[in-house]
N, C-alpha and C positions, 0 to 999 in steps of 0.2 A: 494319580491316574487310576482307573475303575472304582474310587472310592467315595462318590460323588451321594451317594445315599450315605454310606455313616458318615461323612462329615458334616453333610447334613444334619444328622440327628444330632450331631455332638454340639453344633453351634445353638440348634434350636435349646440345650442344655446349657450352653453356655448366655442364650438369651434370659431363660429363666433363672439364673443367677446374679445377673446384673438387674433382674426384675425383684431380688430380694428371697430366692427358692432354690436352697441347698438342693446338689443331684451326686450322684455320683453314676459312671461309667464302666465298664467294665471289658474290658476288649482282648478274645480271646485271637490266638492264630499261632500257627506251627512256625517257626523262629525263621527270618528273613519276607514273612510274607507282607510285612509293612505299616506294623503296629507305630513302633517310633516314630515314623513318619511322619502318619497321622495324624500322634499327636504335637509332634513340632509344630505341622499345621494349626493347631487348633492355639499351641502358644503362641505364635504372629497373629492369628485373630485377636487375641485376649491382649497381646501389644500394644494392636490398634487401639485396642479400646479404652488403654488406661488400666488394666484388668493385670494384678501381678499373678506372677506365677513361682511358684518354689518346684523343686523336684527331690525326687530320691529315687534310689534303687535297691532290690534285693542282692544277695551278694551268694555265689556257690562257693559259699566257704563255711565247713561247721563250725568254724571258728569266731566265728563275724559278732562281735556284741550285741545282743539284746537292741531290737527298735532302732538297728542301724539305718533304714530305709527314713526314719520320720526325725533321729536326730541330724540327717541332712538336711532332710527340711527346713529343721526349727534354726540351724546352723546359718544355712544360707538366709533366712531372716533376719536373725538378730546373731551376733557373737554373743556364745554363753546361753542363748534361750537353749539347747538341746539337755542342760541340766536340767529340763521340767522333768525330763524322762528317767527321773533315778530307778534305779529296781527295785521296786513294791513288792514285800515278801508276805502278805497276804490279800485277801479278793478285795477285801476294804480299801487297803492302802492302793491297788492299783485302780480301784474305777476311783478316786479320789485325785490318781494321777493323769486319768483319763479324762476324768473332769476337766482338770488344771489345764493342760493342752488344749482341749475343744474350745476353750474357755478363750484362750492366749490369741488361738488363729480364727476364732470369731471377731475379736476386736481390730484383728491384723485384717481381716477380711471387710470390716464394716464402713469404711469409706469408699475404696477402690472394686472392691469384690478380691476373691483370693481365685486364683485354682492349683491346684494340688498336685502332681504328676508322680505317678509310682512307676516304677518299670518294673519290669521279672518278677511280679507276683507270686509264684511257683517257688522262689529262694528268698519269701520271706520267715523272719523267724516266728515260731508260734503268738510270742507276745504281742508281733507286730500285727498277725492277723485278727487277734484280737482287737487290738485296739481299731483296727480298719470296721473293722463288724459294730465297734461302739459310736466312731464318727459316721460314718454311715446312719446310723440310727437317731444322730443329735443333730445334723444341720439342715433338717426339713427349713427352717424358717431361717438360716445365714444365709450371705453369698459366698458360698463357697462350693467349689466344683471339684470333686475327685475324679481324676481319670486313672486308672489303673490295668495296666497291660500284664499279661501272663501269656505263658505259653499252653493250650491245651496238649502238647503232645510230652509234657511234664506233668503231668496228675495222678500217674501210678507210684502207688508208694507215698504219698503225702497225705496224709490223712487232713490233717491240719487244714491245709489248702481244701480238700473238698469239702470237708464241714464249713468251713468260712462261704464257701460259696454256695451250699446250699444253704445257709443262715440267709446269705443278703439275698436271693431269688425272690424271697417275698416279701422285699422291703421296695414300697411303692416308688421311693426315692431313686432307686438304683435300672441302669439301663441295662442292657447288655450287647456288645458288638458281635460276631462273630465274621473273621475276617479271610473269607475263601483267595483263591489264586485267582490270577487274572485272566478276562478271555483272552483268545484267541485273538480277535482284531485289538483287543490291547494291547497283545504282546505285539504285534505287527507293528502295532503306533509308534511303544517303545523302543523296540528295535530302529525301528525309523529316527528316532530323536538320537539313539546312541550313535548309531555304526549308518544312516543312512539310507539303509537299505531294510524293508521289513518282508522279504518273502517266505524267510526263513521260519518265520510265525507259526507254520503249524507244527513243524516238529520241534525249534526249542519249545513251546507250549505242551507237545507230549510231551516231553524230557522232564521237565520242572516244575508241569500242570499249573504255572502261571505264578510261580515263587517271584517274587519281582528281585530279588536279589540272587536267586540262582541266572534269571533271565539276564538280570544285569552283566553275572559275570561269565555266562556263555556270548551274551554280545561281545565282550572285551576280546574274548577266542575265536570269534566270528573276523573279529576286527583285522587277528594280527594273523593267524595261519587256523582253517578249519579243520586240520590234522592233528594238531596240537591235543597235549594230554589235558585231561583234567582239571580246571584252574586247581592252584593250592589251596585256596579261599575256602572255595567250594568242599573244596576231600577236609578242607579241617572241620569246616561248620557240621558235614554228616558224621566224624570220626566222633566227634561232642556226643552224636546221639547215638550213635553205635554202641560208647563209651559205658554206656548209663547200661546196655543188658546185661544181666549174667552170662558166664564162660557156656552154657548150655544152649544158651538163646542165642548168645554171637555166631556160634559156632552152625549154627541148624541154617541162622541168616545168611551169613556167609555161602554157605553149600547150595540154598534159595538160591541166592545173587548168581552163582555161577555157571548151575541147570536150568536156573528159570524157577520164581517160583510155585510155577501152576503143577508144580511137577507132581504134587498129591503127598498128602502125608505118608501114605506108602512108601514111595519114592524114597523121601527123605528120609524116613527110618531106614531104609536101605544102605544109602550111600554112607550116613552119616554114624552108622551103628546104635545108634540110639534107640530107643525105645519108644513104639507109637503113642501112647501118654507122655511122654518128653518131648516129643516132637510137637503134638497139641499145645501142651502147657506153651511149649516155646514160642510158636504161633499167635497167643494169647496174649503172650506179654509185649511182644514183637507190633501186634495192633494197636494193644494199650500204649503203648509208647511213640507212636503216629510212623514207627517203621512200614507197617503193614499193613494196606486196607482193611477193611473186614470183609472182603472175597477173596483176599490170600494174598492179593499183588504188591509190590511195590508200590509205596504212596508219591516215590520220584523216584524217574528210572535213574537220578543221579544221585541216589540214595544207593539204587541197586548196582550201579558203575561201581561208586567209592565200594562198597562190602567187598565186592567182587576184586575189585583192585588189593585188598587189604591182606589177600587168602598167598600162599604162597606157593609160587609157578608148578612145582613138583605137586601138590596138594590139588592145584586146583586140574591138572589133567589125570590125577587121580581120579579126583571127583566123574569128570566125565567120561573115564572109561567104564569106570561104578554104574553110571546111569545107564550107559549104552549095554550093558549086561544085563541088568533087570529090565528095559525094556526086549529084550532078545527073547528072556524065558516068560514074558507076558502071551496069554493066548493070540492075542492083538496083534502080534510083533510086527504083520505081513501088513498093516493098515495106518504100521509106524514108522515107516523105513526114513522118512525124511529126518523125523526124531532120532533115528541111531543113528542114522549117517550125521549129524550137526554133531552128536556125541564124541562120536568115533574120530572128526575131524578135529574137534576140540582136545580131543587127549593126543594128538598129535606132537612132538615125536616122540611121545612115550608108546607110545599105541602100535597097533598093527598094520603098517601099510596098506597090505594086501588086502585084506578087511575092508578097510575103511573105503578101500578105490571099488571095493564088491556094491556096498551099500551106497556108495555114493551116485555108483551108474544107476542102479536101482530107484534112488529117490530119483536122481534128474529124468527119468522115463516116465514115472508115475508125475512127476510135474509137469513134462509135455504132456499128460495124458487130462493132467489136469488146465492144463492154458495157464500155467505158472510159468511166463518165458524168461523171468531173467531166474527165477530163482533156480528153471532148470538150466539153465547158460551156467550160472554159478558153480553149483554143483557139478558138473560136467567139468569144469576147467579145474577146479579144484579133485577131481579123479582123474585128471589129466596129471598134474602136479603130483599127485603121488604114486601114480604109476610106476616112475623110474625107482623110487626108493623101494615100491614093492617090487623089482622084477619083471614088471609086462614090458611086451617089446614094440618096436617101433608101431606093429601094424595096429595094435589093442590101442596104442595114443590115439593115434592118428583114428580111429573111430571115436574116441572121445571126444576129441578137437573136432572132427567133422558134424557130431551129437551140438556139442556149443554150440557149430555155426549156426545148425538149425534152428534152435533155438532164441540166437540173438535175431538172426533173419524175421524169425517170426514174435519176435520183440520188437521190432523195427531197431534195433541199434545195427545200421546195415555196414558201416565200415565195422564195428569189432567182428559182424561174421565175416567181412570178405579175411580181415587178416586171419581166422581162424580154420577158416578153409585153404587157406594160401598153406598156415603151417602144415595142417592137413595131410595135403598134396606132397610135401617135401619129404614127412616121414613115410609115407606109401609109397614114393618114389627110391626111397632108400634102400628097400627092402625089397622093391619091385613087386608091390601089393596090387594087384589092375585095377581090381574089385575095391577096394579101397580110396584108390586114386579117383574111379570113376564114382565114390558117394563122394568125395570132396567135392569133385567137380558141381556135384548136385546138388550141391549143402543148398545154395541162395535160389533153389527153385522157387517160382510165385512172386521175385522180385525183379520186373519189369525195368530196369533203367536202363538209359545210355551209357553210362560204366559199363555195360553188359559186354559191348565190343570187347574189353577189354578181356573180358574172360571167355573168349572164342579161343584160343590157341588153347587153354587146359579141355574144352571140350573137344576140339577137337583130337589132343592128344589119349584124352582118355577112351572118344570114339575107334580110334584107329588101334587100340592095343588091346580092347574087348575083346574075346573071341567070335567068329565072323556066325551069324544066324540072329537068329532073334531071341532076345532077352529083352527084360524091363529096364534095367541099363540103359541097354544099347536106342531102347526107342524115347525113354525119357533125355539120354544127352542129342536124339534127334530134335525130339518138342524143344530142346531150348535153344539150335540151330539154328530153326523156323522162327523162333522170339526175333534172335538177332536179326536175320533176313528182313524180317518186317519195317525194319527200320530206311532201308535202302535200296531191298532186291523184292520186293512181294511178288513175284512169280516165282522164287527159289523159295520164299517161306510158306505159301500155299503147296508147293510138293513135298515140302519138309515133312510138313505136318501132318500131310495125304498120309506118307510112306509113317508118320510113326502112331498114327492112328491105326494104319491097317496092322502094325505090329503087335501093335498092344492089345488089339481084339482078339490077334491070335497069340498071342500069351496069357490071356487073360489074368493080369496083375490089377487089380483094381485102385490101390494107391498109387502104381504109373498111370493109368487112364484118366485121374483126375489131372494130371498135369498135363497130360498130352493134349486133354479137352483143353485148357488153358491157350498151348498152344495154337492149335487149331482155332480159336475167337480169335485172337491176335491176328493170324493170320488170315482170318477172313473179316478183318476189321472192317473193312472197303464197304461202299454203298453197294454193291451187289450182292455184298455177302450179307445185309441184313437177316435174311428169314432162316440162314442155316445159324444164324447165332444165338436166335428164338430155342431152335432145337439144342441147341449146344448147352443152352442153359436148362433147357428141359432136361436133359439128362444129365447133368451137374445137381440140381435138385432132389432128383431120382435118386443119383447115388447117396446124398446127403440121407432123404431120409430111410435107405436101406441101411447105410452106415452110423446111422443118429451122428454124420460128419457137418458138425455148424460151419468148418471155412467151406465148406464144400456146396453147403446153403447160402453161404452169403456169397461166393461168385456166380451163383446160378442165380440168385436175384440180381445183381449188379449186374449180367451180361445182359439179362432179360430187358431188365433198364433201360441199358444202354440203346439195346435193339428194339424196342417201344417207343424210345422219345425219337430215334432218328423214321419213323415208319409213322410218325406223327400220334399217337396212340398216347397222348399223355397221362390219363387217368390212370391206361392201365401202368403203365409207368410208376407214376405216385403210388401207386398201389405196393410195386414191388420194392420201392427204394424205403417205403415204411418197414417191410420186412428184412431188406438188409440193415437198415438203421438198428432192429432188434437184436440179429447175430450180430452185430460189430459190438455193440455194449455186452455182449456174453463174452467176447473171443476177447476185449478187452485190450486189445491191439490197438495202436497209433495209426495204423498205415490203414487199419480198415476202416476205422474212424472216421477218416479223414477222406477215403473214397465216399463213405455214406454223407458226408458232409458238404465237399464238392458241388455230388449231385445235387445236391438239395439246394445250394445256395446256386449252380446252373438255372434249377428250373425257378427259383425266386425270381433271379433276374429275370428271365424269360417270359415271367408273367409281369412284369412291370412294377414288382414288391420290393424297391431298389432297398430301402433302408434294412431290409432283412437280409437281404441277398449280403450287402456289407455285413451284418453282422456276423453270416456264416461263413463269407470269405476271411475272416481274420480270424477265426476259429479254426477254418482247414489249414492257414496258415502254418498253424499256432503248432497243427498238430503235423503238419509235413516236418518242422522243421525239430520237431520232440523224434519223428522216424527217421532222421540224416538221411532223405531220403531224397537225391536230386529231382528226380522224377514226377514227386509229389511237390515240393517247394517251387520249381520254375512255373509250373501250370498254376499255383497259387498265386506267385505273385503276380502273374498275368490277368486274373482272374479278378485281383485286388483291384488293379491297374485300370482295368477295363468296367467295372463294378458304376465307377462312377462317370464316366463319359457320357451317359445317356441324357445325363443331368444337369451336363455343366458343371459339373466340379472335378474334372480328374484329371488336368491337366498335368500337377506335381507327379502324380504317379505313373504316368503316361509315361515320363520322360526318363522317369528312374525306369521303367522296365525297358524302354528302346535302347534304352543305356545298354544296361543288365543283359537279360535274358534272351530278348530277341537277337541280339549281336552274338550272344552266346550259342544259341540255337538256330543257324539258320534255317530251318523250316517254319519258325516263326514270325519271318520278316510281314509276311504280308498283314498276319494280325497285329504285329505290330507299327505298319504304315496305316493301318483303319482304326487305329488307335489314336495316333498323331494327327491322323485328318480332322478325327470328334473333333479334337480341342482347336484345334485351327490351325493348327502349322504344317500348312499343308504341300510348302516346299521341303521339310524333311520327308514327308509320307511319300513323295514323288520319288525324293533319293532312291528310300528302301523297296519303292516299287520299282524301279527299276533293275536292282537288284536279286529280284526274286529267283527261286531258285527253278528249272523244269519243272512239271506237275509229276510226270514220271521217276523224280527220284526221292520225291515225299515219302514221310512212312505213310504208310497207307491209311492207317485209321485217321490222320487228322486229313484226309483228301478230300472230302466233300465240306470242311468248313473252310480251307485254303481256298477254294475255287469260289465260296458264297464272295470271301473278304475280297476275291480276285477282282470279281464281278462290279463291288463296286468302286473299287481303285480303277478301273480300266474305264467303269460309267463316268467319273468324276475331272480322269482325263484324256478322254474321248480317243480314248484305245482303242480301235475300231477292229484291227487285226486279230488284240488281245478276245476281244467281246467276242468274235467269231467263232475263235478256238473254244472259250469255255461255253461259248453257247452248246457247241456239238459234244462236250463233253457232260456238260448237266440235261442235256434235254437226257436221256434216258432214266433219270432220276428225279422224275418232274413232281412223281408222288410224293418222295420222301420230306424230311425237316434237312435242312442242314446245320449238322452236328459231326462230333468228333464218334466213330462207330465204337470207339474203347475209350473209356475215360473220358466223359462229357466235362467239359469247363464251357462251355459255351452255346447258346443252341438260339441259331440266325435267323427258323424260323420255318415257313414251305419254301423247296426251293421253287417254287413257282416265281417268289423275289427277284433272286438273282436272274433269273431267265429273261425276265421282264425287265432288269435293267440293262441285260446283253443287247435283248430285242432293242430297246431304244436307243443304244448307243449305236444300232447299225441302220439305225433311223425306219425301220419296220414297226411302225406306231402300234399299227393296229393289233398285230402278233405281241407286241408289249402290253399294248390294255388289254388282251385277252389272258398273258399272263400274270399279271397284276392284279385282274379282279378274284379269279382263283386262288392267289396268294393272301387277299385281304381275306375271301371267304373262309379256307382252311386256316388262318391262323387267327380267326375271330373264333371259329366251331373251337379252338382247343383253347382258347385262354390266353392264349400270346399275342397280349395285348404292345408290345411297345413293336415287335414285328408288324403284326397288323396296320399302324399308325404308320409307320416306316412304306409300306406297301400303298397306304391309301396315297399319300403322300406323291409317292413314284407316279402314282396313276393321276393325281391330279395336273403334275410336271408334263404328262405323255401327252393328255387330254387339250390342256393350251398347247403345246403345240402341234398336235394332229389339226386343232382349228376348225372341225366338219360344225353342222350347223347343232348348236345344244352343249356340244365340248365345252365352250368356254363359260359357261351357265355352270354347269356340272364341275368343273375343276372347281369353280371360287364358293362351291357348297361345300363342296369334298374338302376343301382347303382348307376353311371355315370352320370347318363341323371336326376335323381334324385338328387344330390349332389346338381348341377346345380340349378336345380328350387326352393329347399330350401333354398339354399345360395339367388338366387335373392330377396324374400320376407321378408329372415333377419331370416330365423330358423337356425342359425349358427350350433348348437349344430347337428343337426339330419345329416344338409351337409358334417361336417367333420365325422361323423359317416358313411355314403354315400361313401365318399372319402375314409376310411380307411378299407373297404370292398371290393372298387374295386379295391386297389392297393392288398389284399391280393389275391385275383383271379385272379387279372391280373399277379403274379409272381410264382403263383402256392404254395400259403403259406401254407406248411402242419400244421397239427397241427388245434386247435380254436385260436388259438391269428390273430391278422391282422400283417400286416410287421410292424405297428407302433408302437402296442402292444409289439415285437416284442424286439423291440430298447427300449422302456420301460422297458421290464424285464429284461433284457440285465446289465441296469442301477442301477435296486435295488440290482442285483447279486454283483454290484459292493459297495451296502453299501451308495448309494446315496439317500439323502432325496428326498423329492418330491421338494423343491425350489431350490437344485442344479441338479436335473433334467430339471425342467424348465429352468431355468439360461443353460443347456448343450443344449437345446433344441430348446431355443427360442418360447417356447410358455411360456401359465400363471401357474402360479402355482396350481389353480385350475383347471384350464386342466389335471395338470402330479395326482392330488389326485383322480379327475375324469378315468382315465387311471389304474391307477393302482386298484383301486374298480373294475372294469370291469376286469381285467386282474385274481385279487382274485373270481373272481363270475366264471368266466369262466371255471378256474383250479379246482374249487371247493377247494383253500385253505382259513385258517384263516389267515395267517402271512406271510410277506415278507421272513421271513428267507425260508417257504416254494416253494415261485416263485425263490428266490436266488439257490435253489437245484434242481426242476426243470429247471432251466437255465442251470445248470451244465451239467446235464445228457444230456439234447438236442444239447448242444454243443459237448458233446464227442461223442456223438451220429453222 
């Protein structure tokens, strides 16, 4: 595997050998990275072909006789041939014996071809390298193939070896391999072939930069427990090369492996008391040895594991509290605090508690400061942890613990901050800390979920034990009051928000105003509140860039968003979701990611860009469910769910989210009964219609997209009561889109739609072609192409049946011309609908059925199921079940036997 180019070259070597043209190879690589291999490979070619092979190998032993590598050779050819090799005691006698041999494995070579295999170049003996540098030189014109493997991170200290190999570099005959680690998608492959599974690819590939036998046997510890130590394999193979430095160079490696070794040769002369020309030297040889880059690093971080393992437990939190000193008296100190605190941590319990808990808060701050949220989560828990051993009391934890939750919060890891804030709360309650209690309470501000009820009694508790006036507190644990409200009570969360906005103007706390502002969008989520959310986000912005605060930029583009696409304004819209898209790749957060994503796969679909719109719906997925963030993931996979119903294809997922989430959530019922209708089952959609919940105890922001989907659940079965109600509740919002006012997943369009399919189901024609045509207008002017379609559509349906003189002319162009442009963008389902409207007008179909309908009922009259309708038809079988549900809605029957009776009569008829 990745070695498809040198085998390559090796064979096209081994073709020029059975062509009658001696070569030799030479193939260098740092030990496990898959030389033997290789050549194994190259000996089952040469199998095939008839082609023998001998082998030998160097041997780490100074003990090893003289040409022990080549009297293998001669051995495994002939018993007794390795006696060519006696030892020649001067130059005559040995090229004489060198002779003799070339001589021996020319004629052994000269029927079949020979190849020759050396391993461990690096431990052979001088004579041997000799005699290699003399064959090399004489089988231009044999078949005979040298392949010889060495290690380059074995070339310090052998002279021998480097003169041999600079002798044969410019010998024409000789190749040379040199054999790097494997990618990243090979390590992926290989992982996949070992253990099954290859995601793990990027990091064992940093680990072991693509060793195929380090990778090998981190798969095996992948396989059995990823906690597990070190393979043994592994710590002996680097312990070999460890082995090989002097006591000065282990010793500096080692101290490397255990600070890091970017730490600077300062550094390490520091800790290790050595001297900064020893510490160079040491470096030098450390590289020469394929320990150490040559930019300082570790050549495998499994290189730098095993050193670091090797050091002993007392020594090595020496080492680190060494380090954490010199960096303390470095001018720098105040721009390193992350580096002392890892220090300080690491010499741990030798070290100083109290200290270490000092610098620990200090990084984790400057990490918040920098958008590092797990590292400051980390850090924070780990100054949590040694609090107690230092001394601090419950209240100093419990701000620590409260620091993580933030942290994880704005990590999106949203269950380790609720538990973090929970401990929080318990230690502030101990000690009867308010102020304490009331930041716990506050830890998870900015995250939005239905979990949220659940943490109403600690805000509430924390509100009530505040002292009584106005504080940032007091009107932040109000804003997130007004959150909860939102969900059930939106007249208590618009005064929530009223009273904590006016508090916090007159406090004027600028990091509680941004939450409050928060608040207060939520809270005026509702289509009335569109134009103050405009402003809300104007001043969310404002503060952003008085505070160079980017979350503070990115919800004042996302409200503005939100408040542009529902006021129909999409451009400007587009506009602002490019600029949150920018701060969420800075903030580098899952949760914002995944709101900038959302939007973006909402308005795909909206424009009728279906295969993108999927593509970024399983990407917000991808990234809700990397946030554990319920709030984010339910709306996803709705999103998934609904993505492909325009098209005819989403029936599968339809069914898993009516399952799922809708039942979960019931204020999603409705979207998810105009879900079930797309695809055609349209006796379930009926169920969950009629289950719907009041419009009044919606949370408010998804209220004007519950009322679109209401619209046409009530159109479809002729709800007349229902249509009445929402009529009087959307005409006041006739301008808008309907969309969700916080957190767009979906966007239906003008409501000018829905109004106009209210109007027609109360049979006010003309009040529905007047809303319809407005509906097709505005959502043609903005791009919202599969609404518009949907709209002309309605107006063609209005138009045959209003019947005035030209109507029925006008529907079957509209219908027509519509067909058309659905079909082009892939809404297959609405074009054959399109299509089977205008072939009923265009033949003058009496009756409600269409012609195709027609031929349909015709079929069940006959006793035919839906799959040998299909089969008669030549359409799918969910077609002819789709057909026939429409055919029962129309007649207003339950049962097939009933359209078989009607069929009768209309034919005698």
């Amino acid at each position: 595997m990745g070695r498809e180019r040198e085998l390559a070259t090796l064979v096209e070597l081994l073709d020029a050998v059975d062509a009658g043209a001696g070569r030799v190879a030479l193939i260098a690589g740092e030990p496990g990275v898959g030389k033997t291999r290789l050549v194994d490979v190259l000996a089952e070619d040469a199998r095939g072909r008839g082609i023998r092979y001998v082998r030998g190998r160097g041997l780490d032993d100074e003990g090893s006789p003289p040409y022990w590598a080549f009297r293998e050779i001669l051995k495994s050819w002939h018993d007794g041939a390795e006696q060519l090799l006696v030892a020649p005691e001067s130059s005559a006698e040995r090229y004489a014996v060198f002779e003799s041999v070339t001589e021996y494995l020319a004629r052994a070579a000269s029927d079949t071809g020979l190849v020759v295999l050396l391993d461990d170049l690096q431990w052979l003996d001088p004579g041997s390298l000799a005699y290699l540098t003399y064959l090399a030189r004489s089988i231009g014109h044999e078949r005979i193939l040298v392949v010889a493997t060495y290690r380059d991170t074995e070339i310090v200290g052998r002279e021998e070896l480097r003169k041999t190999l600079s002798a044969l570099a410019d010998e024409p005959a000789v190749s040379r391999l040199e054999l790097a680690g494997l990618s990243e998608s090979e390590v992926g492959q290989l992982l996949t072939d070992l253990i099954g599974d290859g995601q793990a690819a990027a990091e064992v590939c940093a680990r072991t930069r693509g060793n195929p036998f380090f990778v090998t046997e981190l798969a095996r510890l992948l396989s059995k427990d990823a906690n597990a130590v070190l393979p043994e394999r592994v710590r002996d193979a680097v312990r070999g090369r460890l082995d090989r430095l002097g006591p000065a160079c282990r010793e500096i490696v080692a101290a490397a492996a255990t600070v890091g070794s970017g730490a600077g040769t300062g550094a390490l002369a520091a800790i290790t008391e050595y001297g900064v020309p020893a510490v160079l030297a040491a470096l030098d040889e450390a590289s020469a040895r394929g320990i150490l880059s040559s930019t300082g690093g570790f050549e495998h971080d499994l290189v730098r594991e095993t050193a670091r393992l090797e050091i002993p437990t007392a020594r090595r939190l020496e080492l680190h509290r060494r380090m954490a000193d010199y960096l303390m008296q470095r001018v720098d100190a105040n721009d390193r605090v992350a580096e002392i605190a890892f220090h300080l941590l690491g010499s741990l319990p030798a070290g100083d508690p109290a200290e270490t808990a000092r610098w620990a808060e200090r990084a984790a701050n400057r990490a918040m400061k920098q958008l590092a949220w797990e590292e400051a989560a980390m850090l924070f828990g780990r100054a949590a942890d040694v609090s107690a051993d230092a001394g601090l009391g419950e209240g100093d934890r419990a701000r620590l613990l409260t620091g993580k939750a933030r942290a994880q919060a704005r990590g999106s890891d949203t269950d380790g901050a609720r538990r973090s804030a929970l401990a929080a709360a318990e230690l502030a309650r101990a000690v009867d800390d308010v102020p304490a209690l009331a930041d716990a309470a506050l830890a998870l501000e900015g995250i939005t979920d239905h979990w949220i009820q659940a943490w109403k009694p600690l805000h509430e508790e924390a509100f009530e034990r505040l002292p009584d006036g106005d504080s940032a507190q007091r009107a932040r644990l109000l804003a997130l009051w007004a959150i909860q409200a939102s969900y059930s009570s939106p007249g208590e969360a618009e005064a929530r928000s009223a009273a904590a906005l006016e508090m916090v103007e007159r406090v004027g706390d600028r990091r509680a105003l941004r939450e409050v502002l928060r608040a207060r969008q939520i809270a005026r989520s509702g289509p009335d509140g569109v134009h103050e959310r405009v402003t809300l986000g104007d001043r969310m912005t404002a503060i952003a860039v008085a505070d160079d605060d980017d979350f503070a930029a990115f919800w004042g583009h996302i409200w503005r968003f939100d408040a542009f696409v529902q006021l129909g304004r999409i451009d400007h819209a587009e506009t602002e979701l490019v600029a949150a898209g920018s701060r969420a790749e800075i903030l580098r957060s899952p949760l914002a990611r995944w709101h900038a994503t959302r939007s973006a796969a909402a308005l795909a679909l909206a424009r009728g860009r279906f295969d993108e719109a999927r593509d970024l719906a399983e990407r917000a997925l991808a990234l809700a469910r990397l946030a554990s963030h319920i709030g984010a993931i339910r709306p996803s996979e709705g999103f998934l769910a609904m993505v492909d119903v325009p098209t005819g294809r989403g029936r599968e997922h339809a069914d898993d989210y009516c399952r799922g989430a809708a039942a979960a959530f019931p204020p999603l019922r409705a979207f998810g009964a105009v879900m079930v209708l797309g695809v055609g089952r349209r006796a379930e959609a009926e169920q969950l219609y009629r289950t719907l919940l009041p419009f009044d105890s919606l949370p408010i922001f998804i209220l004007l997209t519950v009322l679109a989907d209401t619209a046409a659940l009530a159109a479809e079965f002729d709800d007349r009561g229902m249509a009445a109600d929402l009529y009087r509740r959307l005409a006041p919002h006739g301008d808008l889109f309907a969309c969700n006012g916080a957190g767009i997943t979906a966007v239906r369009g003008s409501v000018q739609l829905p109004l106009g399919r209210c109007a027609a189901t109360l049979g006010r024609l003309d009040d529905a072609a007047r809303h319809l045509r407005k509906a097709i207008e505005r959502n043609e002017q903005t791009g919202l192409r599969p609404a518009e379609f949907e709209a002309r559509f309605e107006l063609a349906r209005v138009l045959a049946r209003r019947r005035r003189p030209g109507d029925q002319d006008e529907a079957a162009a509209i219908a027509t011309a519509t067909a058309a442009g659905a079909a082009e963008i892939g809404m297959i389902p609405l074009a054959e609908r399109c299509r089977e409207l205008a072939e009923s007008l265009a033949d003058g179909a009496p009756g409600p059925l269409t012609r195709r309908e027609r031929e349909i009922a015709e079929l069940v009259s006959r006793g035919l199921t839906n799959k040998q309708i299909a089969a008669a038809l030549h359409i799918a079988e969910r077609t002819a079940e789709n057909h026939v549900q429409h055919i029962l809605a129309k007649l207003g029957f339950a049962s097939r036997a009933r359209i078989a009776a009607w069929t009768a009569t209309n034919r005698r008829n």
